[in-house]
N, C-alpha and C positions, 0 to 999 in steps of 0.2 A: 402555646401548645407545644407539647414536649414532643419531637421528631426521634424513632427509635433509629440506635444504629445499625440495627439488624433490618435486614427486607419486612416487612409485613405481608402477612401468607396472604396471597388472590383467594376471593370466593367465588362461587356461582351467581351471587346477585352482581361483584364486581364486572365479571364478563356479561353479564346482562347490559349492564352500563354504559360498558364500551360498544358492546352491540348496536342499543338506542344511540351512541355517540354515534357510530358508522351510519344511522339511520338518517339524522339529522345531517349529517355532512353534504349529501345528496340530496336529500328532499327535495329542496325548490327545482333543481333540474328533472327527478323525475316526476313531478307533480305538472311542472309543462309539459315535460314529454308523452305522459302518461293519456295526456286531454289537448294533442295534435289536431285530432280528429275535430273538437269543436273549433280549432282557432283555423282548421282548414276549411270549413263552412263556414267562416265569417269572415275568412281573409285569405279567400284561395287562390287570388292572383300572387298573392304573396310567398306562397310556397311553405307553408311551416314545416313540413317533414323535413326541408332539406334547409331551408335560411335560418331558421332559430337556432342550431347546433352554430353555425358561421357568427351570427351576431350575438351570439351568449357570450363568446369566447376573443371576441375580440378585447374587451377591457380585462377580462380573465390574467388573460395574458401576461397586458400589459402590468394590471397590478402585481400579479407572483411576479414577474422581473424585479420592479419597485421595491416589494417585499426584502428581496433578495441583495442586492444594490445600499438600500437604508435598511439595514435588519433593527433600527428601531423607533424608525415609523410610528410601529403601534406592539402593545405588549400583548402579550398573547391571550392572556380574559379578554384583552378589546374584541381581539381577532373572534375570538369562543363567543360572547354575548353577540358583538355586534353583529357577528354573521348569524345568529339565528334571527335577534332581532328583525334586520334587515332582509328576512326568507321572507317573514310572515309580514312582511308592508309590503316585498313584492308579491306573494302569491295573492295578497286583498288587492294590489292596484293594474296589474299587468289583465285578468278576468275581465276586469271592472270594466276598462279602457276599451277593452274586446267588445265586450256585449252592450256595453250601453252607448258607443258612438256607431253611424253609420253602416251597414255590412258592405264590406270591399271597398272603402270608401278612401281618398288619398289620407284625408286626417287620421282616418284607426291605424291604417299602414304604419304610418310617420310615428305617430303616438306612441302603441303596442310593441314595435319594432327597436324606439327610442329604449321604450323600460324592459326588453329583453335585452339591449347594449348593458345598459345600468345593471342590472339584475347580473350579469356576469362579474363585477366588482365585487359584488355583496358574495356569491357563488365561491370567487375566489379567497374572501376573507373567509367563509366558513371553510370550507375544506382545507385549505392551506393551514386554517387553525389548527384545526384535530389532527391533520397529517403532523403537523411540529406537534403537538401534545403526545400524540401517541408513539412518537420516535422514541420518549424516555422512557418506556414502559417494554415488561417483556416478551416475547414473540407471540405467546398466547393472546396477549392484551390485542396486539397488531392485526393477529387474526380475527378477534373477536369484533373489531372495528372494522375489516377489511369486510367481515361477512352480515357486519349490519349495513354495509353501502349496498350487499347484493338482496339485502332485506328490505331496506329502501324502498326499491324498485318491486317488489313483493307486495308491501304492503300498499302501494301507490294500483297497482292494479289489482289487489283483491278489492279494495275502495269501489276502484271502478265498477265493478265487474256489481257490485251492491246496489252504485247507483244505477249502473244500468237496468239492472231488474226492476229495481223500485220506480223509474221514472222510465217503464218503456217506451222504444220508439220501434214500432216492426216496419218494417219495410218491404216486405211480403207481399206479389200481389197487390201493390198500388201505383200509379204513377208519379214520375217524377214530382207530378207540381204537390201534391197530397203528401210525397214525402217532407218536400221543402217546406212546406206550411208547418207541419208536424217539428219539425226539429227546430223553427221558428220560436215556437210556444216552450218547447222540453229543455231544450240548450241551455239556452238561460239558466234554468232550473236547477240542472246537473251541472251546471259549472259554481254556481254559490254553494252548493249543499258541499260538492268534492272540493272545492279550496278551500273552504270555512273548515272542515273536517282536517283537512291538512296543518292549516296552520296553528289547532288546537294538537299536534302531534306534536310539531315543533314545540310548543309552550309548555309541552309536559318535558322534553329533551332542555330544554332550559331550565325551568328547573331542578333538575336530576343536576346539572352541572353546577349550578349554584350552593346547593348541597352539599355534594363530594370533592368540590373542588380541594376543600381545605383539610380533606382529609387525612390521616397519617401515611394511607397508602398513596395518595396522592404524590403529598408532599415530600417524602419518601425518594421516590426518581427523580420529583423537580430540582430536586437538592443535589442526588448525587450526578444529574447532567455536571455542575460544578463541583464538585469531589467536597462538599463540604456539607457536614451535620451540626455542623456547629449554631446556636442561634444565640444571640449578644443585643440584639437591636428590636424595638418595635416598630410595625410600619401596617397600615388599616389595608385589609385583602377586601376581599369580598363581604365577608361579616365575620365583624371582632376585629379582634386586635392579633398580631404574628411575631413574634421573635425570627429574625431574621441574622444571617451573617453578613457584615458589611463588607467584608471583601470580598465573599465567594457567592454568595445567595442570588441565585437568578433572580427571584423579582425585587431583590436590593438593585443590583445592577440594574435593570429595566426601570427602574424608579428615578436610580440616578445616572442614569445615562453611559453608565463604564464599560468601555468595547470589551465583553468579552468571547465577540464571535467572529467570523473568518471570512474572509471576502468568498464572493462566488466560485471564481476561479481556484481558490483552492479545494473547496469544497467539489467543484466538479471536476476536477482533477482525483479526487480519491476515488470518485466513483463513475466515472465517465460512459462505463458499455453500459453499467444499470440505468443511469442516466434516458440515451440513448436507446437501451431495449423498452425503455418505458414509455418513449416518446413511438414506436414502431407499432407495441401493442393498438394503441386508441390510433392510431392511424388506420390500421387496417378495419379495426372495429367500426368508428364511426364512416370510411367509408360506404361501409355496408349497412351498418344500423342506426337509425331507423330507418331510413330510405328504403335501399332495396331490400330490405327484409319484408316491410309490415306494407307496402302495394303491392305483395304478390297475395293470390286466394289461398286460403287454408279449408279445404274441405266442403267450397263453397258455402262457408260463413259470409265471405266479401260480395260476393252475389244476395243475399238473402237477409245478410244481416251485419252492417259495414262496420259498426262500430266495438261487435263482437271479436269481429276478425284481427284488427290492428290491436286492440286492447289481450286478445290470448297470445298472440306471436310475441309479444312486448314481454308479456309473464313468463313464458316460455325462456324467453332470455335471463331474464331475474332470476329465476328458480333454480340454472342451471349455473348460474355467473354465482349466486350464491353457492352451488355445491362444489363449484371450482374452489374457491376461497376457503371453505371449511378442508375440503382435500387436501392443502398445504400443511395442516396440520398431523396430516396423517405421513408423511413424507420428510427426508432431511433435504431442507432448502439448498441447493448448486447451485451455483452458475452453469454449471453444465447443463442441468435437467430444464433450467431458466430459457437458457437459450434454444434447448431441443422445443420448448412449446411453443414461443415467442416464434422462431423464423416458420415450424412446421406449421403454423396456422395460417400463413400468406396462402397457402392452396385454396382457401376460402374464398379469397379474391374471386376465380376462376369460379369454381363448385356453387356459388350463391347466385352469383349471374346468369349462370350460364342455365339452370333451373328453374330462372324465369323465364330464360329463352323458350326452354321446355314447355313452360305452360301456356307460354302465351302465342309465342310464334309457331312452334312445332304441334300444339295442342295433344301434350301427352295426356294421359287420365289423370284426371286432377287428385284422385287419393294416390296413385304413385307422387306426382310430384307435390303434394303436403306432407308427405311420408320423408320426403326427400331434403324438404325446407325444413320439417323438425330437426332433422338430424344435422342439418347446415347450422342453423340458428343454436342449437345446442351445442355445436363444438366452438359456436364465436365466442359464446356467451364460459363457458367455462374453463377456456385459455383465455380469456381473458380476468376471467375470477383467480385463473392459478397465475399467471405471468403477472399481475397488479399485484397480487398479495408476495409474492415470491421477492419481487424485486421492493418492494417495503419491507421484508424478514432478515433479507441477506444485508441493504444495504448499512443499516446500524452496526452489522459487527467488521466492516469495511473499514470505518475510524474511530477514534479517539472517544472518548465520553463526552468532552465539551464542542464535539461537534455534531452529534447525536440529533440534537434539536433541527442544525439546520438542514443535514441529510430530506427530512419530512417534507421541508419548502422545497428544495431543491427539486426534489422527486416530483413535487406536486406541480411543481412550475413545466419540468418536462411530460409529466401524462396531461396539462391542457396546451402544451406547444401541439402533442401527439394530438389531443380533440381536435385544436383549430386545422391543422394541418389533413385531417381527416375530413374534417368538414367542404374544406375546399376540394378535396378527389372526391367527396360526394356528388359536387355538379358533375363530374364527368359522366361516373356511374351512372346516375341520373340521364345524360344525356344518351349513356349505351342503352338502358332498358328504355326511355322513349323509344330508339329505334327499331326497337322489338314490336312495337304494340303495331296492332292490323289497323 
């Protein structure tokens, strides 16, 4: 396949692509997080609003370090295939585990809790993939990825929101034991139809990627990350045959093992506050969300109707984390304006809390404080769409070409420092709005 030396122009179906690529990168986290609600009625000593963020991310972690450390580990199709692969074994086995062992039981604990540690590996192989893939591509591409992650979470809860209709469960005027019987029977139900449907999302995202991967536009950036157009050599991709450069050709190199990439340290050295702003963002975020966001009431849905409530404040977020990200486009990416969003949204901290205090301890009217939670949850949710996409746009033109790729890891490795790190001031949060409740 003849590689042009000129760019090949972006289409509308290409940013469609990257879109679905942004979609896929997320899934498996927002497709747990999206169906908390069920694994909190089946495993509610175990706390899933606040321990699944903590135990997703602990192998997360560890792997992007690993990643980072061996950059070749694993080539980056692995990274692309096997993390999708690996979404859709977790989101059939992790359900499974849930529903069909005991409720609250030590083995579902142990089990479920086991393949949500696991599930952060595979988590980190996917996102960490697309974040290096989409590092070679141009700011449009970046965004278009960035704002299929906040689509992700869009489409994870319009899902919902589908099964919920279809397989009501009202809670209206019954008692507790009537309820618990009832979601007994429904749960089950809604948790096969909404994962089964998820990981046939993913399988269309997979193949979309097996397709285009080899494509001119593709192949195009992957080349010039190594400043070479040149192709001399054949070597078997994903399907066919590829002429390849044998000195400069990224997946020649990955093939044959030839260092052509940078230790961490210098890599985090070119980019160190982005680094660092990126690891601050998901700090303050996952403090706050899902926890203290989706256990306050929204308009007395959580009263009337509980799985309503956490599932609209969740989409609330998505919709608006997505308009953050698209908004970068409309904008020239700084560090300046980076930083003005990133620090000015720590006021959240304060503003999100303390609004539960309002509803719960102080007993203000509850449409003022949902009036007050949209507008909280909305400003988390789209400084965090513009601060992720922002420090993804700027940091590629930061260095060099041939280190372009590993900018994506690097980044990737500090916005899940930022999760896990989030995760843990989640217990605290957690334990400030316990001491709100009457």
């Amino acid at each position: 396949m003849e590689i042009s030396s000129e760019a090949p122009k972006s289409s509308l179906s290409t940013k469609l692509i990257f879109i679905l690529f942004g979609v896929a990168s997320l899934l498996g986290w927002n497709a747990l997080l999206t169906e908390l609600e069920l694994f909190d009625f089946f495993l509610h000593s175990m706390n899933p609003f606040v321990s699944f963020s903590f135990l997703n991310y602990i192998l997360n972690i560890a792997f992007l370090f690993l990643l980072m450390i061996k950059k070749d580990l694993f080539s980056l199709k692995f990274q692309l295939i096997g993390g999708i692969i690996g979404s859709i074994v977790f989101l059939i086995l992790i359900p499974a585990c849930t529903l069909l062992l005991e409720k609250d039981s030590y083995a579902n604990r142990f089990s479920t809790g086991t393949l949500v540690v696991l599930m952060g590996f595979i988590n980190a192989l996917c996102s960490g993939g697309f974040f290096n893939l989409v590092s070679f591509f141009p700011l449009e591409m970046i965004v278009s990825l960035s704002a299929g992650q906040g689509f992700s979470g869009i489409a994870m809860n319009v899902l919902q929101y589908i099964v919920l209709v279809s397989i009501n469960i009202d809670t209206k005027d019954k008692t507790e034991k009537e309820i618990e019987d009832e979601k007994k029977r429904k749960y089950p139900i809604r948790g096969w139809v909404f994962f089964s449907i998820s990981s046939l999302i993913l399988l269309i995202c997979l193949i979309l990627l097996l397709v285009n991967y080899n494509t001119p536009y593709f192949q195009y950036y992957l080349k010039k990350a190594n400043k070479s157009n040149k192709e001399d050599e054949k070597t078997g991709l994903i399907e066919g045959e590829k002429e390849v450069n044998q000195d400069n050709d990224l997946e020649y190199n990955e093939l044959k093992g030839v260092k052509t990439e940078h230790s961490f340290m210098e890599i985090f050295y070119k980019i160190w506050d982005l680094n660092l702003l990126m690891a601050y963002i998901y700090i303050v975020t996952f403090a706050l969300f899902p926890n203290a966001s989706i256990i306050q009431d929204l308009f007395n849905l959580k009263k009337n109707y509980g799985d309503y409530n956490s599932n609209t404040i969740i989409l609330i977020y998505n919709v608006f984390d997505t308009i953050g990200r698209y908004l970068v486009a409309k904008v020239k990416p700084t560090k300046k304006l980076n930083l003005i969003v990133i620090l000015g949204r720590s006021i959240l901290l304060f503003t999100l809390i303390f609004n539960y205090c309002c509803q719960v301890k102080l007993d203000f009217n509850i449409n003022l404080t949902s009036i007050l939670l949209i507008i909280n949850v909305a400003l988390l949710a789209a400084t965090n769409g513009i601060g992720t996409t922002l420090c993804f746009g700027i940091a590629p033109n930061e260095v060099e070409d041939e280190y372009k790729g590993q900018v994506g890891t690097t980044l990737s490795f500090f916005l899940i420092v930022g999760i896990f790190l989030g995760a843990c001031v989640s217990f605290g949060t957690d334990a400030i709005l316990k001491s709100f409740e009457k």
